[in-house]
Structures are given as C-alpha cells and as structure tokens.
VOPAGU-2260 file (C-alpha; in pm, 1 decimal, decimal comma):
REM VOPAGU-2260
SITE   aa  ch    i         X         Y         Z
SITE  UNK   A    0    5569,8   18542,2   -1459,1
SITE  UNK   A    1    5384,5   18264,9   -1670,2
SITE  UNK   A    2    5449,7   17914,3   -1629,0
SITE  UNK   A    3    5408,8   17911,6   -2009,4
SITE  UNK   A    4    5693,1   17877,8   -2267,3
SITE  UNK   A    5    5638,1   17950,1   -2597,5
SITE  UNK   A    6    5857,2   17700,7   -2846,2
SITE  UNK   A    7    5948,3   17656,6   -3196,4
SITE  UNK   A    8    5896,3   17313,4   -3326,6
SITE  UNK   A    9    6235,2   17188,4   -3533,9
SITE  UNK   A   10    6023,3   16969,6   -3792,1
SITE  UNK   A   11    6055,2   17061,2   -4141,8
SITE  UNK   A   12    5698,8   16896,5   -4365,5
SITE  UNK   A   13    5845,8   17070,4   -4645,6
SITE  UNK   A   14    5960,0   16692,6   -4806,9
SITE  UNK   A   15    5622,3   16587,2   -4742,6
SITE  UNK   A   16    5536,8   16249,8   -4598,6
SITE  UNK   A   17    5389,2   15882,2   -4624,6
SITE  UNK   A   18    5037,3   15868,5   -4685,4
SITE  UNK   A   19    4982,9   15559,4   -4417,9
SITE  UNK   A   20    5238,1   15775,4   -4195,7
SITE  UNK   A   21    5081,0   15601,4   -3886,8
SITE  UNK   A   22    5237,6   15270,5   -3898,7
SITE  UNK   A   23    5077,2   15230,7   -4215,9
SITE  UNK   A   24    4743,4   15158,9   -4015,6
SITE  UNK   A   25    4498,1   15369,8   -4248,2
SITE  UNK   A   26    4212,1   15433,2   -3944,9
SITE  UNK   A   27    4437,5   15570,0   -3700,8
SITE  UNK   A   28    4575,9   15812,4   -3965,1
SITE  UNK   A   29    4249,2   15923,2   -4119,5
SITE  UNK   A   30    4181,7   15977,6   -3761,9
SITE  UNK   A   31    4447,2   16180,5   -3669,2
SITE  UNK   A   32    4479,3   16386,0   -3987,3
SITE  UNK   A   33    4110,8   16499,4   -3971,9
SITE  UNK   A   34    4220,1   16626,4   -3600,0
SITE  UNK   A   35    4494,5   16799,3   -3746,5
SITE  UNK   A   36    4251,9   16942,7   -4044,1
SITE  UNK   A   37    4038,9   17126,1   -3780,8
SITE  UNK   A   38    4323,2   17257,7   -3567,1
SITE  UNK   A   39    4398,1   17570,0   -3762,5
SITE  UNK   A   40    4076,5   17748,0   -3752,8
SITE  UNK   A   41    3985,9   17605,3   -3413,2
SITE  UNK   A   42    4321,5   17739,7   -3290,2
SITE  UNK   A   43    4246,3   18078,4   -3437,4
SITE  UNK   A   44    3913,4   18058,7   -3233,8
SITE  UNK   A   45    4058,5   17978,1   -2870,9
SITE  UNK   A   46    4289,9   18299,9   -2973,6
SITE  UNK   A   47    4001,7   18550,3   -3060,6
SITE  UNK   A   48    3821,9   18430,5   -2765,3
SITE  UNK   A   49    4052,3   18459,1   -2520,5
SITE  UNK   A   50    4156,2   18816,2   -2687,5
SITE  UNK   A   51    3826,3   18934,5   -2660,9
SITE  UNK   A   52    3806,8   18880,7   -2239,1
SITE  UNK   A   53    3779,3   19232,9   -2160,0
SITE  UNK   A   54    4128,0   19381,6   -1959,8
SITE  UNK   A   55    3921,9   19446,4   -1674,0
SITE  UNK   A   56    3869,6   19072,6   -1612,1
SITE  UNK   A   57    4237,5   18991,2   -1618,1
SITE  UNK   A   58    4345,9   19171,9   -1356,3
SITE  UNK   A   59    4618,0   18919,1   -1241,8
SITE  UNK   A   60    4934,3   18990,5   -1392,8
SITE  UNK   A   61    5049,1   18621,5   -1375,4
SITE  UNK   A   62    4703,3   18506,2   -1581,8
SITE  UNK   A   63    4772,3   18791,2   -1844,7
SITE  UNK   A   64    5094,9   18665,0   -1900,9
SITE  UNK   A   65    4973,6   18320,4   -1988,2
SITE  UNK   A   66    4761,0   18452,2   -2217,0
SITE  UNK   A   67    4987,2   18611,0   -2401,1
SITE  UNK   A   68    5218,6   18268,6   -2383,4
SITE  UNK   A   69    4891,3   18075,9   -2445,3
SITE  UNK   A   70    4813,2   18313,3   -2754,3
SITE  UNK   A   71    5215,2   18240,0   -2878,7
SITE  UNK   A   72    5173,2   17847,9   -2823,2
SITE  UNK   A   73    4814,6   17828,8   -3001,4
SITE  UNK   A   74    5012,7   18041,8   -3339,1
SITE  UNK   A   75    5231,5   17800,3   -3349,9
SITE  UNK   A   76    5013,1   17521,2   -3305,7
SITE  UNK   A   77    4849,4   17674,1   -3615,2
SITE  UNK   A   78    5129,3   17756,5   -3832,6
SITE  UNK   A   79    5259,4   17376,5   -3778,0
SITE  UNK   A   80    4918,6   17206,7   -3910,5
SITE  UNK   A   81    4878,4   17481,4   -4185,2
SITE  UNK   A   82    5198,4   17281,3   -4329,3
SITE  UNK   A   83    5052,1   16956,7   -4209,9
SITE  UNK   A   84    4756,7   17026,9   -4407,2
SITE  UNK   A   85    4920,7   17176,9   -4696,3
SITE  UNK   A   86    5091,9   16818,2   -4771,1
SITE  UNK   A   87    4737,4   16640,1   -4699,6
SITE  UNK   A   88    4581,8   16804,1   -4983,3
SITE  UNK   A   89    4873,5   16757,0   -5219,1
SITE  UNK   A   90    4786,9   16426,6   -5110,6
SITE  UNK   A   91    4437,2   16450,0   -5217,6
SITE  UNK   A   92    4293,6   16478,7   -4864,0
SITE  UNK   A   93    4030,2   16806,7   -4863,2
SITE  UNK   A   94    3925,2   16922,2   -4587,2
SITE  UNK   A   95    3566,7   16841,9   -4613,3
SITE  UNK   A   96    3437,4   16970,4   -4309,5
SITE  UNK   A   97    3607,4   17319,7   -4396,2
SITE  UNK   A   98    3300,1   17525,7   -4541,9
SITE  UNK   A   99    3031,6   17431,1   -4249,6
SITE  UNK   A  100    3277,8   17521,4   -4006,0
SITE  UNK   A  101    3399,0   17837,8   -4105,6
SITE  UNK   A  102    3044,6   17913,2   -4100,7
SITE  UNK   A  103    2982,8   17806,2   -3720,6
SITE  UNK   A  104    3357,4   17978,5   -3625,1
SITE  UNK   A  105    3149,8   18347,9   -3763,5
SITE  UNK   A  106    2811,0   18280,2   -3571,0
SITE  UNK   A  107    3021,9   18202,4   -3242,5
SITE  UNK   A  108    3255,2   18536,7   -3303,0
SITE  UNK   A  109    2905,3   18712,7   -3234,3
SITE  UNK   A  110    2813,1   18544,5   -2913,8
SITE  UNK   A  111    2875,6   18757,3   -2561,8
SITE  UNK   A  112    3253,5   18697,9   -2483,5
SITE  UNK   A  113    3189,4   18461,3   -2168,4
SITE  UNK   A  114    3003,9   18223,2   -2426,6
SITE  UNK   A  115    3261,5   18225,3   -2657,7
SITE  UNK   A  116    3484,3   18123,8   -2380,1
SITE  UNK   A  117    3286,7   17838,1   -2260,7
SITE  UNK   A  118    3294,7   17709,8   -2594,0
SITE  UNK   A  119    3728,5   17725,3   -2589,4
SITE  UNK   A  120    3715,0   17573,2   -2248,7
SITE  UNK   A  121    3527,2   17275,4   -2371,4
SITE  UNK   A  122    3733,7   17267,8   -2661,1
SITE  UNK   A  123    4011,3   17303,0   -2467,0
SITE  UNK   A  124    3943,3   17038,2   -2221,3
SITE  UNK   A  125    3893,6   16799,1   -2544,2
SITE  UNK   A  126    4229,3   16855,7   -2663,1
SITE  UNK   A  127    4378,0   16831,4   -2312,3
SITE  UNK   A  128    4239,7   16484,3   -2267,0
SITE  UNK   A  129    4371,0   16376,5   -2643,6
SITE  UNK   A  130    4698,1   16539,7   -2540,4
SITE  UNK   A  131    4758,3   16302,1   -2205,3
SITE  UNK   A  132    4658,6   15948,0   -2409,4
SITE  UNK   A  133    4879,3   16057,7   -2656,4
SITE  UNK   A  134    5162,9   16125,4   -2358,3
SITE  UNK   A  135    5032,9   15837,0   -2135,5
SITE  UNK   A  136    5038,6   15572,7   -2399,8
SITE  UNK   A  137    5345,8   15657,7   -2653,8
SITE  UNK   A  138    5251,0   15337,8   -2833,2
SITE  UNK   A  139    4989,0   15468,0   -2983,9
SITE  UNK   A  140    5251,3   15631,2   -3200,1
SITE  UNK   A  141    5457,7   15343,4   -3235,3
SITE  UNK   A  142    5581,1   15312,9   -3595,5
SITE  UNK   A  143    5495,6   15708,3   -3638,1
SITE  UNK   A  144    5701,6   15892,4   -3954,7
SITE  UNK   A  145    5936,5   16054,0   -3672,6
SITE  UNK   A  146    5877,1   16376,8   -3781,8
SITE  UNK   A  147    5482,0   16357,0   -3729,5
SITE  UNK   A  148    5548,8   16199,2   -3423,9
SITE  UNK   A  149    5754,1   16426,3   -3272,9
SITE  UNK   A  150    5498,3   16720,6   -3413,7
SITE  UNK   A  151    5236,6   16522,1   -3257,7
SITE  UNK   A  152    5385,6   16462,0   -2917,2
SITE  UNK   A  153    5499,9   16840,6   -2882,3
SITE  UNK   A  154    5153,9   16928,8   -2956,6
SITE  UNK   A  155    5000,6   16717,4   -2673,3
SITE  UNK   A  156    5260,1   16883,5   -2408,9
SITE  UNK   A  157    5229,0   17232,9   -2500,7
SITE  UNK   A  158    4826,3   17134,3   -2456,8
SITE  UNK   A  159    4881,3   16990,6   -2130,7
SITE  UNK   A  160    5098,4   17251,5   -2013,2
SITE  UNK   A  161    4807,6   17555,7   -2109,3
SITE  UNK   A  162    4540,1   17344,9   -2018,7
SITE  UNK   A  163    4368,1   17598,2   -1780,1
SITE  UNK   A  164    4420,1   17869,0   -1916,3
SITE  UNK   A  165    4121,4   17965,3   -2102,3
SITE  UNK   A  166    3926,5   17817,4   -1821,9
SITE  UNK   A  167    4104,2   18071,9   -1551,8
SITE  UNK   A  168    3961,0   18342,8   -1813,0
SITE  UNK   A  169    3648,8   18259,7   -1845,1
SITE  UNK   A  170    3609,0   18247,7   -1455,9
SITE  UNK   A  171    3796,0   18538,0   -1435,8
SITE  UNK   A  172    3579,5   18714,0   -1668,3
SITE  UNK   A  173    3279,9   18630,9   -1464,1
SITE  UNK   A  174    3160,1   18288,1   -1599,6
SITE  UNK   A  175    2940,1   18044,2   -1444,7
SITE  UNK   A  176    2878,8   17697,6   -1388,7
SITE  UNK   A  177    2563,2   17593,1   -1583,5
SITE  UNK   A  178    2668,5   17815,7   -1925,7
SITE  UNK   A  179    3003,9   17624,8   -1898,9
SITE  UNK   A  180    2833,8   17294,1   -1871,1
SITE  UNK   A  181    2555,3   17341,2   -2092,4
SITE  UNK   A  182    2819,5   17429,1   -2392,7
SITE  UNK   A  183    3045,4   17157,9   -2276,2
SITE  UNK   A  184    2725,9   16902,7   -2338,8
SITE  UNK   A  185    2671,7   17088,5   -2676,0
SITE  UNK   A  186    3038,3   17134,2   -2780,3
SITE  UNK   A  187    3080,7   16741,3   -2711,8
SITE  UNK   A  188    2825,7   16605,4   -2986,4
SITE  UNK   A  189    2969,7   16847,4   -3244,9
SITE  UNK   A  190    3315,2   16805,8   -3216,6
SITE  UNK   A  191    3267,8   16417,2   -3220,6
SITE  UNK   A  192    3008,7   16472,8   -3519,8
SITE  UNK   A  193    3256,0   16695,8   -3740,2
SITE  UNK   A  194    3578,5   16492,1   -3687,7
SITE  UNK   A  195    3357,8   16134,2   -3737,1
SITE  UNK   A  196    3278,7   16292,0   -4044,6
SITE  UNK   A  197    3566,4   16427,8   -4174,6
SITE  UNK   A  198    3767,9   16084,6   -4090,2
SITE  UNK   A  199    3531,2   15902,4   -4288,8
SITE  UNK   A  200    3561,0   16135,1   -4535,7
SITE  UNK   A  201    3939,3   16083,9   -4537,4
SITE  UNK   A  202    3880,3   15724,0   -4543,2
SITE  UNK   A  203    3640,2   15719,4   -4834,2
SITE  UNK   A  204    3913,8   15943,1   -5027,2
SITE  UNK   A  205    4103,0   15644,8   -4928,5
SITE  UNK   A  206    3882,6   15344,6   -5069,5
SITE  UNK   A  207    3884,1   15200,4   -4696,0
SITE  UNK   A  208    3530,8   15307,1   -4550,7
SITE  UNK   A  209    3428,4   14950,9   -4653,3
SITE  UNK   A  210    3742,1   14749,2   -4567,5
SITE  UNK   A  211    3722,5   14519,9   -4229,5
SITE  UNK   A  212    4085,3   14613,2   -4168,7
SITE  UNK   A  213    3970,1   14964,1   -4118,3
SITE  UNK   A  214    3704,3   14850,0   -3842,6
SITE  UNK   A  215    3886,6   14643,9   -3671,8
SITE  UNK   A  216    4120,0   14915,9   -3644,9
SITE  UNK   A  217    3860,6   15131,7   -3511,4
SITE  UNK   A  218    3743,0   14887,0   -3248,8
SITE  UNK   A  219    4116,0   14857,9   -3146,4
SITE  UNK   A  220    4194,4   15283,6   -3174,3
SITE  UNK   A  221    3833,5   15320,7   -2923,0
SITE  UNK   A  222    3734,7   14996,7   -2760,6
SITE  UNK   A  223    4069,9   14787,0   -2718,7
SITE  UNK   A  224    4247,0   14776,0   -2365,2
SITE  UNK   A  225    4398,0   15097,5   -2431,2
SITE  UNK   A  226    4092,6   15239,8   -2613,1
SITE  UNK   A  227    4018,5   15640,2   -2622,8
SITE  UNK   A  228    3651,7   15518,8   -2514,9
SITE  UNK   A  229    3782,9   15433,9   -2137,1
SITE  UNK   A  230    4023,5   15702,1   -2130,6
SITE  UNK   A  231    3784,4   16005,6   -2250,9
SITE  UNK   A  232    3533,3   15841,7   -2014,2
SITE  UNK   A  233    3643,3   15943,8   -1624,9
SITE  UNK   A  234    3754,3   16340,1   -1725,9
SITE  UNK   A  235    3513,8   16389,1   -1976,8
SITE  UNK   A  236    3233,7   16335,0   -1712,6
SITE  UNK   A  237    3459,9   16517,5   -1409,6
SITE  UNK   A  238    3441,2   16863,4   -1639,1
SITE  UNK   A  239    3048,8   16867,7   -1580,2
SITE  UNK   A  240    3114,1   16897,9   -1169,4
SITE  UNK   A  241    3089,3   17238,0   -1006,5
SITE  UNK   A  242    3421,0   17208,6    -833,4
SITE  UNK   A  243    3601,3   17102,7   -1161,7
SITE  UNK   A  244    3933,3   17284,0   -1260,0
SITE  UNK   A  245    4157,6   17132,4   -1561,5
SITE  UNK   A  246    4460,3   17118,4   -1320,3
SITE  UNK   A  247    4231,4   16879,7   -1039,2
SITE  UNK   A  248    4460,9   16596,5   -1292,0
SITE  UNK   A  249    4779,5   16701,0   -1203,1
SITE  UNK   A  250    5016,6   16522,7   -1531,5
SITE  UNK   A  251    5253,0   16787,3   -1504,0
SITE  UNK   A  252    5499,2   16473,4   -1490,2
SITE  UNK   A  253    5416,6   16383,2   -1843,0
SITE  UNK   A  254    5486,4   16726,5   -1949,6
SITE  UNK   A  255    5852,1   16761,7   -1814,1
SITE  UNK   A  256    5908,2   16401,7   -1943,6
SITE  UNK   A  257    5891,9   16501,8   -2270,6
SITE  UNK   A  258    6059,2   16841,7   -2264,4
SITE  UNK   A  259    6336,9   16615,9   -2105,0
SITE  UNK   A  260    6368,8   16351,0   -2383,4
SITE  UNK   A  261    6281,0   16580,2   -2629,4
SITE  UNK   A  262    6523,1   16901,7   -2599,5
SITE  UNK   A  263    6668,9   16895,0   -2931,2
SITE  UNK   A  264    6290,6   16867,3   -3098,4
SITE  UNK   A  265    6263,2   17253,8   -3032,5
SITE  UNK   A  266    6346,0   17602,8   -2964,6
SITE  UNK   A  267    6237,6   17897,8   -2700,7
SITE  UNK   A  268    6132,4   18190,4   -2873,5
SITE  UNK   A  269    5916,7   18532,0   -2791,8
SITE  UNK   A  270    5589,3   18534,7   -2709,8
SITE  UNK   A  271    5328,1   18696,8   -2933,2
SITE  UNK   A  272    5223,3   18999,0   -2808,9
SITE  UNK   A  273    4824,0   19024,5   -2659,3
C-alpha cells in the first residue's frame, strides 16, 4: 500500500488573478511566480526520472506503489502551474528562463538513470525544504489571493508528504553517496542561479528591479527573523551527510494539519498509472 494519496486541487485560475497577488508585496511575488514558472518542466523531469529506474530496482511493492502515487501527485502539480502560468503570461510575465532550460532538461534525459536520479533527489530535497517554510510559517502567505494560497499550501504538503520518494529510488536502484552529493553541490548553484534570474526578470517586466521597496523586501523574504536564509541553512547542509534520509525531519504533523483544515480545498482521485 502507499502512504501516498493522489488529490485534485478545487481551485479554478480560469478568472485569472491580481498581479501583486502576494499581499501586493511585488518581491515576494516575482519570487514565487518564477518558482511556479519552472515547476512544469521540472515536474515532468522528476517523472521521467523516476520512470526510467529500471523494474528490477523496485522490487518492493510498497516503493512501486509510491511511485506510481508520486508520478499522479507530480501531474497534477504540473497541470495546476500550466494554468498558473498561462495567466502570468496574459499578464505579460514570459518565462525567460524557458529556452536554456529545456535545453539542460534534454542533456540530463541522456545521463545513466542513477544520475538522473540524483539530480530529482536534490531537486526534490529543494522543494521539500520550500514546502515546510511555507507550512511552518503560514504568514508568509498572509494577505495571499485565497485561491493561490490555497494552490500554494497544497503544493507544499503533497511535497512534504513524497519527499523520499525519489531518494528511496535512487538507493534502491543502486546509488551512492558521493554521485548524490556531488550533484546536490551542483544542482544547488543552478537552481538558485535560474530562479535569481528569472525573478529579476519578472521584476524588471515589472519596473521594480531598481525600487528600494523591492530590496527591502528581499532582505525581509531571506534575511529577516523568519528569513529562507536560516531556514534553508540546517537541512540544506544535513543532505550532504552519509547517513542522510529526507524523512530524518519527521513534519509529518504539518502535513495532516493541513489536510485537516483544508478538506474541502480538494478531492481523492486515481493514481496515474507507472
């Protein structure tokens, strides 16, 4: 049986939504949209990679069964921020970033399959860590359009809750310590370099790359007492020890919290088939 549940998110983005959506603070939404722009195709990657473990190495029933839940979570995940996206570039926001990584998403198709899972698991673990500040501090989406904040929240606990997944596959499939780190150290400067980028790219479509109010927003969103900075820091480092496994943080708490206030934000449906 998985421990996995694959949901359907009850948000309709067909209406659209503000362009400041984030409490009207423009940083904090430039930030979080250029997450959201990278989602789909990075979502599309942890699939293929996890699809291409050969059957051989998944041997336990229970771990092929959260793959195929992990596979159904990650589609939706996709289809969600494919309308997210949609209404961004209505809204004049391109994703920037789009050509150069579509490029990188081919070369990494035609690495060996246990170094195209290293590269999920550090992806993986990235997302995992957004997903519990984004659960751990719900005032970071104070003054959120509800519907973005819901979609944002349900993200983050279907993260949490498939967290190790792709890393019990890549061990599974017979990968090692040092390629796992070594990609981890290389994933880290290029998914902080890309969505850098393509947040002041969304800020320059903007006309605030040059304002103060966008810096000090910044300084707040990474630095303040609640910064991303000091909450990255501790599991970002604990991911490059031997004995590290994604479930050694145990916020399984957070998860059920929000499946408990948040029943009517979604639906159970099938899982996608492997």
């Amino acid at each position: 049986m998985s421990s996995l549940t694959v949901r359907k998110l009850n948000v309709d983005l067909s209406r659209g939504f503000a362009r400041h959506w984030l409490d009207g603070d423009v940083y904090r939404t430039a930030f979080m949209n250029a997450l959201s722009m990278s989602f789909p195709l990075g979502e599309q990657m942890f699939i293929d990679s996890v699809r291409a473990a050969p059957p051989e190495a998944i041997l336990d029933p229970g771990l092929r069964a959260e793959v195929k839940d992990f596979v159904g979570q990650e589609a939706s995940h996709r289809f969600v921020h494919q309308q997210y996206n949609a209404e961004l570039a209505r809204q004049g926001f391109d994703y920037t970033m789009e050509p150069a990584i579509r490029v990188r998403v081919e070369r990494i198709r035609k690495l060996p399959v246990r170094d195209r899972l290293a590269i999920t698991c550090a992806l993986e673990h990235y997302t995992a860590m957004l997903a519990d500040y984004v659960l751990r501090n719900p005032d970071f989406l104070d003054g959120a359009e509800p519907r973005l904040r819901t979609l944002w929240t349900w993200h983050a606990a279907e993260e949490t809750e498939h967290k190790a997944v792709a890393f019990d596959v890549y061990r599974a499939a017979g990968g090692g310590y040092w390629k796992r780190a070594l990609w981890y150290l290389h994933v880290s400067l290029v998914f902080w370099w890309d969505t850098s980028l393509q947040t002041a790219h969304n800020l320059r479509r903007d006309r605030a790359l040059g304002r103060r109010s966008t810096w000090a927003s910044a300084a707040r969103t990474w630095f303040g007492r609640k910064g991303l900075a000091w909450h990255l820091l501790k599991p970002g480092l604990d991911y490059l020890s031997p004995r590290f496994h994604p479930w050694q943080h145990d916020n399984r708490a957070l998860l059920r919290m929000w499946l408990e206030h948040n029943d009517d934000a979604y639906r159970p449906i099938g899982s996608t088939s492997i």
